[in-house]
C-alpha positions as CSV (number, residue, x, y, z in Angstrom):
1,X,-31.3,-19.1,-31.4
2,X,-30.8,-16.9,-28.3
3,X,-27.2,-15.5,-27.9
4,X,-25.6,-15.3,-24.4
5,X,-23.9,-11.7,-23.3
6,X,-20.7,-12.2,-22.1
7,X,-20.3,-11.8,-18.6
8,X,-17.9,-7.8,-18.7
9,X,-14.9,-7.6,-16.8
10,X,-13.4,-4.3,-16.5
11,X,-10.0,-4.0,-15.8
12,X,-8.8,-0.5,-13.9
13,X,-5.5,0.7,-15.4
14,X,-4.4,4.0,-14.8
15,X,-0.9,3.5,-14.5
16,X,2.3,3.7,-16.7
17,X,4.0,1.2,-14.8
18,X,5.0,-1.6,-17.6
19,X,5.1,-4.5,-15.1
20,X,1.5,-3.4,-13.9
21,X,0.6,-2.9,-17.9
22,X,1.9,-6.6,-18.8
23,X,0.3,-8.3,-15.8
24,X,-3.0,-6.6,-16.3
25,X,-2.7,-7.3,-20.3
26,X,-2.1,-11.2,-19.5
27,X,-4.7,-11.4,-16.6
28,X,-6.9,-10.0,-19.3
29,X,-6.2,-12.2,-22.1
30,X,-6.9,-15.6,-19.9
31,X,-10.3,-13.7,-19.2
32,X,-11.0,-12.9,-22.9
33,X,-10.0,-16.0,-23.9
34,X,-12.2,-18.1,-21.2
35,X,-15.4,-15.7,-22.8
36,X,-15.7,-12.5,-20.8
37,X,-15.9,-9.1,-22.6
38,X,-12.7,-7.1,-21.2
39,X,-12.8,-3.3,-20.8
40,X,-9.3,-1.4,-19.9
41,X,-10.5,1.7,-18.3
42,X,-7.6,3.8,-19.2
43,X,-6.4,7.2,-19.9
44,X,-6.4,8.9,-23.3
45,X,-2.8,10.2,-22.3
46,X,-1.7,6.5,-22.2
47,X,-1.4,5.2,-26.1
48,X,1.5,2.9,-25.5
49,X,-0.5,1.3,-22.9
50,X,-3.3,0.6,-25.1
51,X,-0.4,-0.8,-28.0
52,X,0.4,-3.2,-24.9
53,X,-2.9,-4.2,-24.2
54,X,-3.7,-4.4,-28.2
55,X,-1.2,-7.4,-28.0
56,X,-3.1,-9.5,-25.5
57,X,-6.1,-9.1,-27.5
58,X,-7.3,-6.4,-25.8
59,X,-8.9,-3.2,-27.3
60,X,-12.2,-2.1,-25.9
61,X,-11.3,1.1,-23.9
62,X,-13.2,3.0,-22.0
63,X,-11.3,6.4,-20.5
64,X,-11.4,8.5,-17.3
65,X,-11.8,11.5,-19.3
66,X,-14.9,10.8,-20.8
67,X,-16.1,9.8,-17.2
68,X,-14.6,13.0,-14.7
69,X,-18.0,14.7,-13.6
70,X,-16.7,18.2,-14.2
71,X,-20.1,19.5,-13.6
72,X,-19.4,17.7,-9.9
73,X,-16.4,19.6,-9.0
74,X,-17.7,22.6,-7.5
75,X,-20.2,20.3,-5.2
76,X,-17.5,18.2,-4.0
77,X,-15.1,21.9,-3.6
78,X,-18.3,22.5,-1.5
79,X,-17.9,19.1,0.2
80,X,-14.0,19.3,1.2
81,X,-14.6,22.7,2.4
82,X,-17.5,21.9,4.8
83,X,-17.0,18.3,5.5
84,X,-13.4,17.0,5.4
85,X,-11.5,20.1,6.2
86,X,-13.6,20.2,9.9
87,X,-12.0,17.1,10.6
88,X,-10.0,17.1,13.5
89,X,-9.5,13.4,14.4
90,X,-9.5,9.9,12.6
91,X,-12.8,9.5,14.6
92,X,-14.2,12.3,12.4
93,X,-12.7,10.8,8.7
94,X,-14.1,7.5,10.1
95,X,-17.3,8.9,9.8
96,X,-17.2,10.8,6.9
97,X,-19.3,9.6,3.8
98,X,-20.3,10.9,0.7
99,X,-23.8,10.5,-0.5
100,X,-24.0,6.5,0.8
101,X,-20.0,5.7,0.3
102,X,-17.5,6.1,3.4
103,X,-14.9,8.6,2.1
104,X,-12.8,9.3,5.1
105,X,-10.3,6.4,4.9
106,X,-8.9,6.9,1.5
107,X,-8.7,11.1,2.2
108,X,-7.0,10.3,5.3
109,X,-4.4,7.9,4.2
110,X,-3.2,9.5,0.9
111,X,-3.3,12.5,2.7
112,X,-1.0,11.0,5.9
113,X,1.0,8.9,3.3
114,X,1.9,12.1,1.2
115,X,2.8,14.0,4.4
116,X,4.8,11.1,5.6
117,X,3.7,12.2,9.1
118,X,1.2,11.0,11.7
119,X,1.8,14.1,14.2
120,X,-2.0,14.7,14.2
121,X,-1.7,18.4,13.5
122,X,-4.6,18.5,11.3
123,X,-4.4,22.1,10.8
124,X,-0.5,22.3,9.0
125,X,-1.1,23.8,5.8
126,X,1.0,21.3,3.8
127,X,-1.2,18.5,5.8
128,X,-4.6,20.6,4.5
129,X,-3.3,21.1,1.0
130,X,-3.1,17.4,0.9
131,X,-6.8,16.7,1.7
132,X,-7.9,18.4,-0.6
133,X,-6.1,16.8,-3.5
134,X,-6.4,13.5,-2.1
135,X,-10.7,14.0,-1.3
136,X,-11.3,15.5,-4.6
137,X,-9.4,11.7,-5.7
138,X,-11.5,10.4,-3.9
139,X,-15.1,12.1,-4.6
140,X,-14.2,11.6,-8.5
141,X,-13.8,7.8,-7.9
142,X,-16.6,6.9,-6.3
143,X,-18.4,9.1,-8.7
144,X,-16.6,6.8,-11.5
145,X,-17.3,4.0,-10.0
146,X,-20.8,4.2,-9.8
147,X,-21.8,5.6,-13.5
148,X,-19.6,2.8,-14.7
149,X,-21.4,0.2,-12.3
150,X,-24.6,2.0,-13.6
151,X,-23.2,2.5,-17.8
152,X,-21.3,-0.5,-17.6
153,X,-23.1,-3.4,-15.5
154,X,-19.5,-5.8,-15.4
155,X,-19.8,-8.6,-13.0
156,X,-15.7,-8.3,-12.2
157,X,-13.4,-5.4,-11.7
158,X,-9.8,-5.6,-11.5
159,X,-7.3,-3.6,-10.5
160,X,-3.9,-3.7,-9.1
161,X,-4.1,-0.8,-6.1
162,X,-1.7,2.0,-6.8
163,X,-3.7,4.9,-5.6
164,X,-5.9,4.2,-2.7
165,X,-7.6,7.8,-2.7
166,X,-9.1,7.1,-6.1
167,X,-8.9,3.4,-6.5
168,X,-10.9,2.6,-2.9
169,X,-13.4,4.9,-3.3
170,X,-14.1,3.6,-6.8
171,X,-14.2,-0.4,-5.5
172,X,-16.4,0.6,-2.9
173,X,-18.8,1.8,-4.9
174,X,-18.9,-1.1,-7.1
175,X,-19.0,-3.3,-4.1
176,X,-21.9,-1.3,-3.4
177,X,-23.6,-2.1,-6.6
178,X,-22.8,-5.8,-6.4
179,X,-19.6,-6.1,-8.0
180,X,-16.9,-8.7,-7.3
């Protein structure tokens, strides 16, 4: 008798938010229960998450921790510095892409949406400061997203958007591997 994989869904949830955690939990469930495998990628920091997810029958976890490319960080230091940092126009993040996967858009807007200001001085300090947390976000999710495309091979992800900077980059490179 040959036995049929399950078709994987992984389900994103890096969020405290309890609504987010029951809606994801329930969404879940229905998927387990119609035959898919469900992953929560999650963070070790979030136990009572996992206690919520544990009561929709859901307890494979996978965690961001054990997926951060530490040995990446100084390339992608090396990237912000040369790369995002010289851009001086939405033009220039428009065009900005990592390896194959267009990074520009998520830098730009958590950066803009953390400034809460479009003034287009690109070189305020608070503005700069901003891009750099929001591309190395970025950079880490796309680098996520594609070892766990890779590791992972699940035909669905899901995620409820909180964190565009992370959470696009990721679901772009996903998309890029075929992923719904």
């Amino acid at each position: 008798e040959v036995k049929v994989k399950p078709a994987c869904c992984l389900i994103m949830s890096l969020s405290q938010w309890r609504y987010q955690i029951l809606l994801e939990g329930m969404l879940g469930g229905a998927l387990k229960m119609a035959g898919w495998r469900v992953l929560i990628l999650t963070s070790k920091k979030y136990s009572n998450e996992q206690k919520t997810f544990g009561c929709f029958g859901l307890n494979e976890f996978i965690y961001l921790e054990d997926h951060d490319p530490l040995e990446k960080h100084e390339s992608f230091l090396n990237f912000i510095e040369e790369k995002v940092l010289s851009c001086k126009s939405i033009d220039d993040f428009m065009r900005l892409h990592y390896k194959q996967i267009a990074v520009g858009v998520p830098i730009l807007t958590g950066a803009l949406r953390g400034l809460k200001k479009t003034d287009g001085n690109y070189a305020d300090p608070a503005f700069q400061r901003l891009l750099r947390i929001d591309a190395m976000k970025t950079l880490v999710g796309s680098y996520v997203g594609e070892k766990v495309a890779l590791e992972l091979s699940p035909r669905l992800i899901l995620l409820n958007e909180a964190n565009y900077a992370f959470h696009g980059s990721f679901v772009d490179a996903a998309i890029g591997r075929g992923i719904e």
